[in-house]
N, C-alpha and C positions, 0 to 999 in steps of 0.2 A: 453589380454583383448579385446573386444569389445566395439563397442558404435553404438549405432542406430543413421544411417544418413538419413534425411530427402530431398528427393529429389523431382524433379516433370519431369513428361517426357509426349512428347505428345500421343495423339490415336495413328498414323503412328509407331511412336518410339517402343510402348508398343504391338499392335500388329505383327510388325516385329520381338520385341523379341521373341514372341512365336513362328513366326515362323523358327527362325533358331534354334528351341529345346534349349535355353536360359531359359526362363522362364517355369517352370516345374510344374505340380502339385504333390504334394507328398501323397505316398500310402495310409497315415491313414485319408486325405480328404473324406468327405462322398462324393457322384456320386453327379453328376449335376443335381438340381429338380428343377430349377426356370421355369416357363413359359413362353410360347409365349408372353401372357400380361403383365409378370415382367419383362422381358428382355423387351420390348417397353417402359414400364415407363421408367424405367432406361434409357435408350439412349433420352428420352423425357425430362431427368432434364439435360442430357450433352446438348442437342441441343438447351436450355433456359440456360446454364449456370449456371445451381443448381450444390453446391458440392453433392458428391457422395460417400465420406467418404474416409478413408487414405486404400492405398495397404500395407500390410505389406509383405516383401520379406527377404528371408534368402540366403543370398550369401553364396557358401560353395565350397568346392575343394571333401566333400565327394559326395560318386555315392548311391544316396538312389534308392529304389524303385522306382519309378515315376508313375502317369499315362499318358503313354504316348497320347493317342487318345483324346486333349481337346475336347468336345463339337463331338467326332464323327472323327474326324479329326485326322487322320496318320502322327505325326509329327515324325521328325530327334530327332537322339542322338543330344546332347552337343557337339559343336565342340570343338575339342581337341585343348586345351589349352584358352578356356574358363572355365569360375566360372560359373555355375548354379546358377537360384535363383528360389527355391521354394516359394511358394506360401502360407504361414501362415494365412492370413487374408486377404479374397475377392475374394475365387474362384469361388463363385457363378457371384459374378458382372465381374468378368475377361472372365470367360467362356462363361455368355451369351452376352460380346460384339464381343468377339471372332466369336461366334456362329451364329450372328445377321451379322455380317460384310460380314464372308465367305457364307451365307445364307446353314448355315450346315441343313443336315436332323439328328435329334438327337433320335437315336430309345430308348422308354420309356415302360414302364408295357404295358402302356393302348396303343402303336402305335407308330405313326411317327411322329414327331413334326419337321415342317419344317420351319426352320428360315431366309427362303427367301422370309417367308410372312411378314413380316415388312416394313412397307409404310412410306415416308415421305405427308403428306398432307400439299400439297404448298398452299392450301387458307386459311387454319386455321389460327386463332388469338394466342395469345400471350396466352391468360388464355385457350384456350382448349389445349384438346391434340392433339401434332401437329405430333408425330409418331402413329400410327394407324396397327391394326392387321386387319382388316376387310373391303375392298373395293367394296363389292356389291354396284352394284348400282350408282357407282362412274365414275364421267367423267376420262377416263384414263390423261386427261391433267392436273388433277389436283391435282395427285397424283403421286410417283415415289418410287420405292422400296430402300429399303436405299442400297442395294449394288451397285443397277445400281449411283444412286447420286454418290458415293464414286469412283466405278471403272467401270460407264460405257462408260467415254470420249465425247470427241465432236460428235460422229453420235448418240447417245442415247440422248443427252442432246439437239441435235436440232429435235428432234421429237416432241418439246414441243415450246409453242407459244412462241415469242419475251418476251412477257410480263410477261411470268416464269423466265426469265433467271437471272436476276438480284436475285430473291428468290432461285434457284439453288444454284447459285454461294456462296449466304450467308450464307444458310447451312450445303452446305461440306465445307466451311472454319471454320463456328462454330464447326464442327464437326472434322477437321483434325489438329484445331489448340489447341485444348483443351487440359490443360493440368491437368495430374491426380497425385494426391496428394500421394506417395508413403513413407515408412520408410523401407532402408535397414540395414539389422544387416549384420555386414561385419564380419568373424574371431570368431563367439558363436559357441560353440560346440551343438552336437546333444542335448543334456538334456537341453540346454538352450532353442535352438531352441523347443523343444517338449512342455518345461512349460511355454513358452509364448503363442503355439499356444493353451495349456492348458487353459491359463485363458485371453484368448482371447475370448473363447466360455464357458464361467461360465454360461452363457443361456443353451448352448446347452449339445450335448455328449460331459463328455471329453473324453482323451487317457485312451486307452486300453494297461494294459504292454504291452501284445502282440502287441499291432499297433506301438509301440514305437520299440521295441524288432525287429519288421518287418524292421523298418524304420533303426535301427543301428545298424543290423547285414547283411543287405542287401550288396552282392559283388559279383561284375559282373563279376570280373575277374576270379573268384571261381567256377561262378557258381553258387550262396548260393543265395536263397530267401526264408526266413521262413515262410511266408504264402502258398508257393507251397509245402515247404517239410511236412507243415501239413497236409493239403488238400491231399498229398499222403500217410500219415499213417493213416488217417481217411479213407479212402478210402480202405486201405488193412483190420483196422479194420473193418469196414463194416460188409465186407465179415466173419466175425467168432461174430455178433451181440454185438461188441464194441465201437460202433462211437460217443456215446454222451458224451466218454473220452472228453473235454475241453481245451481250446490250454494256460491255466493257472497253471492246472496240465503237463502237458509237461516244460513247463516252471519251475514250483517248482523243475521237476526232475532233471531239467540239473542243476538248482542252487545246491539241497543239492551234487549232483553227484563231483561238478565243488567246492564248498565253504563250504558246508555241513548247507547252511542259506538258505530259501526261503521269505525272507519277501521281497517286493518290492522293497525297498532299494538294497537289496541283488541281484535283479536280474537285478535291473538297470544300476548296477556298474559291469557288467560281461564282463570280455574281450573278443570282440569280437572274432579273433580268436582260444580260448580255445573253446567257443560256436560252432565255425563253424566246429572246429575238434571231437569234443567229440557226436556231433549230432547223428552221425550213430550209433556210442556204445549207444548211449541214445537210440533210436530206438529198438534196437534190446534188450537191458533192457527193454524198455514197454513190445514187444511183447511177452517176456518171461516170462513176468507176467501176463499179461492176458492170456497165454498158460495156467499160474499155476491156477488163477482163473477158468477156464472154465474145464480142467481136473481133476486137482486136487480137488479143492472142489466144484466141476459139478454146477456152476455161468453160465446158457448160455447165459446168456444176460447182459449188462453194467448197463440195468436201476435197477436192484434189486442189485448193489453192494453198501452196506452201504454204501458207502462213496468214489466219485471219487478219492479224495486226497488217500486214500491208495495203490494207484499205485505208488506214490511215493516213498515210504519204500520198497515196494516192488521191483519197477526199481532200489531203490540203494543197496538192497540184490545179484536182478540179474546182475547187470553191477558188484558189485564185486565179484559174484558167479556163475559162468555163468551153473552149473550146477544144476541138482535139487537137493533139500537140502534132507538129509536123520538122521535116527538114532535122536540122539537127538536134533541138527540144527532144522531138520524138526517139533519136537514138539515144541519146542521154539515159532517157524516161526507161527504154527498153532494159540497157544494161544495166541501171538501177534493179527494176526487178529482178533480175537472172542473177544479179550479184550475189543481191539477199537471198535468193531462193533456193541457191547451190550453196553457198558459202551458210548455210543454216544460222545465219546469224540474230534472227529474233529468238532463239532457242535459249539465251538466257541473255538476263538484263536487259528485257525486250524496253519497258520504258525508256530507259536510259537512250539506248541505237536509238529509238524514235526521236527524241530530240536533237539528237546529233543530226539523222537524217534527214530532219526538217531543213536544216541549212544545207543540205548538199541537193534538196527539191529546189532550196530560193537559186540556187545556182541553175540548176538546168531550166527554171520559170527566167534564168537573163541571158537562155543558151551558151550555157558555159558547162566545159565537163567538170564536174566533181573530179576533186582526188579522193583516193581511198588509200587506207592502211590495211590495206588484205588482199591480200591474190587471191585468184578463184581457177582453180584446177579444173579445167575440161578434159584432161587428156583419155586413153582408153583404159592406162593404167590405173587411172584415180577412180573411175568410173568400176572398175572390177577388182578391186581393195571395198570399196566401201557400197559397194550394190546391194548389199543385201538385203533382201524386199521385204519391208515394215513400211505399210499402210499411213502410218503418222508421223515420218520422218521428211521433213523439209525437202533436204535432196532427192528423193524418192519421188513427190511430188510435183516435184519441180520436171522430173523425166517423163512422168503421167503426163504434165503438162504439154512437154513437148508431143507427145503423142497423140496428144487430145488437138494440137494444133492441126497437126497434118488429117483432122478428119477421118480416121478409120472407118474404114466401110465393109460389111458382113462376108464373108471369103465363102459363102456359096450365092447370093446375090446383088452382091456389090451395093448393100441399101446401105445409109448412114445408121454408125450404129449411135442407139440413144445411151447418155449416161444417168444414174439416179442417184441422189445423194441417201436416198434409203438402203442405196446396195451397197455402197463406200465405207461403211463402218468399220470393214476390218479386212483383214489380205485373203482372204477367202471369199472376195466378194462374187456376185455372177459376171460383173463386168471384166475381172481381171482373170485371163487366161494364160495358162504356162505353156508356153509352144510349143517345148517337148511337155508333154504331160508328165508329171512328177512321178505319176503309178510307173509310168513307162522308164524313166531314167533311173527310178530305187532297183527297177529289173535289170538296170546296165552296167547298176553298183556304182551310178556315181555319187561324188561328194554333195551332201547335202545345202552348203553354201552355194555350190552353184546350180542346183536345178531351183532354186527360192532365191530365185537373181533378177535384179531389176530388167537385165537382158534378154533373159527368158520370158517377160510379160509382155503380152499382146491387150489392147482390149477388146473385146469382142459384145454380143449379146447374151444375156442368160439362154437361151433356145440352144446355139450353139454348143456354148461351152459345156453344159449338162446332158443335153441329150445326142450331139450330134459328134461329137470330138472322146468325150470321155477320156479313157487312156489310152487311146490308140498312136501309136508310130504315126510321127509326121507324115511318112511320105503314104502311108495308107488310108489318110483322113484326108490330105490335102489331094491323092487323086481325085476321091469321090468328086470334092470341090469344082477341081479341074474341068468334071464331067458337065458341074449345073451351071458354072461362073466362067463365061467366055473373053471377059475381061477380066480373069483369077492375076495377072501376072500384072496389073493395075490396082489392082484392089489393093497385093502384098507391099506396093509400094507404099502404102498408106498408113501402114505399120512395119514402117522405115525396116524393111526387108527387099532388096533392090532386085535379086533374084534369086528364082526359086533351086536354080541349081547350082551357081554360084554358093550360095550358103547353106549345102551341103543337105538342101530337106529332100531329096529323091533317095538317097541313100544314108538316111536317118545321123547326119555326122555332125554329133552333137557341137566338139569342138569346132570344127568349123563356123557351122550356124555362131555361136560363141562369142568367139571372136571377128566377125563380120559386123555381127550385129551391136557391138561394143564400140566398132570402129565408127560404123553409122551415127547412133547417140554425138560420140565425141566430135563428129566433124557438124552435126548439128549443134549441137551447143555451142561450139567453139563459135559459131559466127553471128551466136546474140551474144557476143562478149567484146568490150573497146580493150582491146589490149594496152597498158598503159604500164609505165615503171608506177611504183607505191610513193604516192605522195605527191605527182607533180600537176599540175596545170597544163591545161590545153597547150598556153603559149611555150610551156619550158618543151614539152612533148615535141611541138612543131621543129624545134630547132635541134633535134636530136639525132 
């Protein structure tokens, strides 16, 4: 057990600790933001004798992350065979006295902020302020910067009249002997430590798993820091247009991987060493999914996958299949996806499905079909009830997908068009074009649902869709086409449009186009789908 001890220690004391890397700041603190003129207030209510509010501090024997560089500043490890004490509560006021004292330069967004501009003003009264950011103007004898006061000794301090000296001397004694109101937790474990400093800041952010997960899987002796090992698998994803994968999903993986549970609970309670060994197999289980992603059902980009969390099932397919699934595995696996993807079912109580879904993965890892308790509607009807084009919506996504499958190629030279997860952000993207153009169908007076229809969306290139299409009438934009793309009636195949006059684009007929191309989607969909009654087994199926 623990118990929080209430101590007090002076400025000297408390700055010394930080300097022999004693007093630490831990990684899930946000970065130092107080100002030049916050840090002055504050040492302006120590120099009057205001409190300043309690340090909270966590003694520990574990070696977390830290930030080592307070305020700018290259500090030492923890001497060996000292206890660390992080910093729960008051790193902003601990850093800028730190910061104020050593007169740190502290580099920020906007510059440098140098905190050796902090003045004591030896003629100020008692009610103004008697630390000061600003001395234009000012007789240097009547002013002294708080570091020279603190460490700059007898030849700095006699540079100033007799009749300072007495207000010198008061205070850097006001200042060296002040003592700061501190609570240490001596013997709390990390989860203690984390949900105190959790409801410590009920104002502010709290803990992120991950910043938690950062904080106590963190081991130096290993080698292991969870925030670098992300930072380098985003960084490889990148490179193959997968980086807006989430460091909550990685975390869900290694849980169902490691317990077969993802809820937070579950990932809170993970031993840390099983975490720090299974990483790399977790690792190379992502990549192998988004291998499967991006080849297999041609996804080039991370922002049109229905749903981040389905890396999940899929990394724990791959870590226990480490090859590609084929024969029936492979259909299983198929309609697994398309299930979740159309059926938007991580859309709430995504932990919860994930665990369930684990077991319907162990199923298709013994080529057996899962049962489901959900039907999945491909039809044209369902498809154009619920079309309506939002960018961030599963089923929506999940159509992109299809799209994305069949390769679209550019309708005046037939090139593969590229996709970019920078252009995906929102339904106005360059890569998503209306094929009646919407200027063009608000002039036809139609209904607003349906020209911002999933139906309606091609993907194309920015070049295209901006300069070369605009709001022009189909059949006026797709001549030009005609004229430069001698394979144009190959190309349109590619954006599941089977013909160009069949679906009414020579004589601009919106409905037609419409409904052809609704019918298209649904006979695509329809056949990454096992059609199955709700609830039964391959073998009850068979015999039906």
């Amino acid at each position: 057990m623990y118990s929080p001890e209430p101590h007090s220690i002076t400025f000297s004391t408390l700055i010394s600790d930080i300097d022999k890397g004693i007093i630490k700041i831990p990684q899930f603190q946000r970065d130092f933001v107080w100002s030049l003129e916050e840090s002055a207030k504050l040492i302006d209510s120590i120099i009057k004798g205001y409190p300043i509010g309690t340090f909270i501090l966590w003694e520990s024997q574990e070696k977390l992350r830290s930030v080592r560089n307070i305020g700018g500043a290259d500090l030492p490890d923890t001497p060996i065979g000292s206890m660390v004490q992080y910093v729960l509560d008051g790193q902003q006021r601990m850093t800028s006295l730190y910061a104020s004292l050593k007169g740190l330069q502290v580099q920020r967004e906007k510059g440098l902020d140098d905190f050796s501009e902090i003045y004591v003003d030896l003629v100020a009264s008692n009610e103004d302020s008697i630390i000061i950011t600003n001395i234009e103007e000012r007789d240097p004898t009547e002013v002294i910067s708080l570091r020279n006061l603190l460490q700059g000794g007898i030849p700095v301090l006699m540079e100033y009249p007799k009749t300072m000296y007495q207000k010198l001397d008061d205070y850097k004694n006001r200042l060296q002997t002040y003592r700061f109101s501190t609570v240490l937790l001596r013997g709390a474990s990390i989860d203690v430590a984390t949900e105190v400093f959790t409801r410590l800041n009920v104002g502010g952010k709290s803990l992120s798993v991950f910043e938690i997960m950062v904080a106590k899987t963190y081991d130096d002796g290993q080698n292991f820091d969870l925030a670098e090992k992300y930072e380098k698998l985003i960084t490889r994803l990148e490179q193959v247009g997968y980086e807006t994968i989430p460091d909550s999903t990685v975390l869900q993986t290694i849980a169902v991987i490691l317990v077969r549970e993802c809820a937070r609970k579950n990932i809170l309670k993970l031993d840390k060493q099983k975490f720090i060994d299974i990483w790399d197999d977790t690792v190379d289980a992502i990549e192998r999914s988004v291998e499967y992603f991006r080849n297999y059902y041609r996804i080039p980009v991370s922002k049109i996958l229905p749903y981040n969390a389905l890396v999940v099932p899929f990394s724990y397919f791959f870590y226990r299949h480490p090859n590609k699934p084929v024969n029936d595995m492979k259909k299983y696996l198929d309609d697994f996806f398309w299930r979740v993807s159309l059926s938007e079912r991580y859309s709430s109580a995504t932990e919860t499905k994930l665990a369930q879904d684990i077991k319907k993965i162990d199923q298709i890892l013994k080529e057996e079909l899962p049962r489901y308790d959900f039907q999945v509607d491909t039809s044209k009807e369902f498809i154009i009830k619920n079309g309506w084009f939002s960018a961030n919506r599963s089923f929506i996504k999940a159509i992109l997908c299809l799209m994305a499958y069949h390769e679209p190629k550019s309708f005046n030279d037939n090139s593969i068009v590229r996709m970019n997860n920078n252009w995906l952000k929102q339904a106005n993207s360059r890569n998503y074009h209306h094929y009646f153009p919407r200027a063009y169908l608000k002039k036809q007076e139609e209904d607003e649902f349906y020209i911002n229809h999933i139906v309606n969306i091609t993907i194309v290139d920015d070049f295209l869709n901006k300069n070369r299409i605009r709001a022009q009438a189909p059949s006026k934009y797709m001549k030009t086409f005609q004229q430069e793309n001698k394979d144009l009636m190959e190309t349109m195949k590619t954006h599941l449009i089977d013909d160009l006059t069949a679906y009414g684009i020579w004589n601009d007929d919106y409905d037609v186009f419409f409904d052809l191309r609704a019918e298209k989607i649904s006979r695509e969909l329809e056949k990454r789908i096992i059609q199955q009654p709700i609830g039964l087994q391959k073998s009850e199926i068979l015999h039906l």
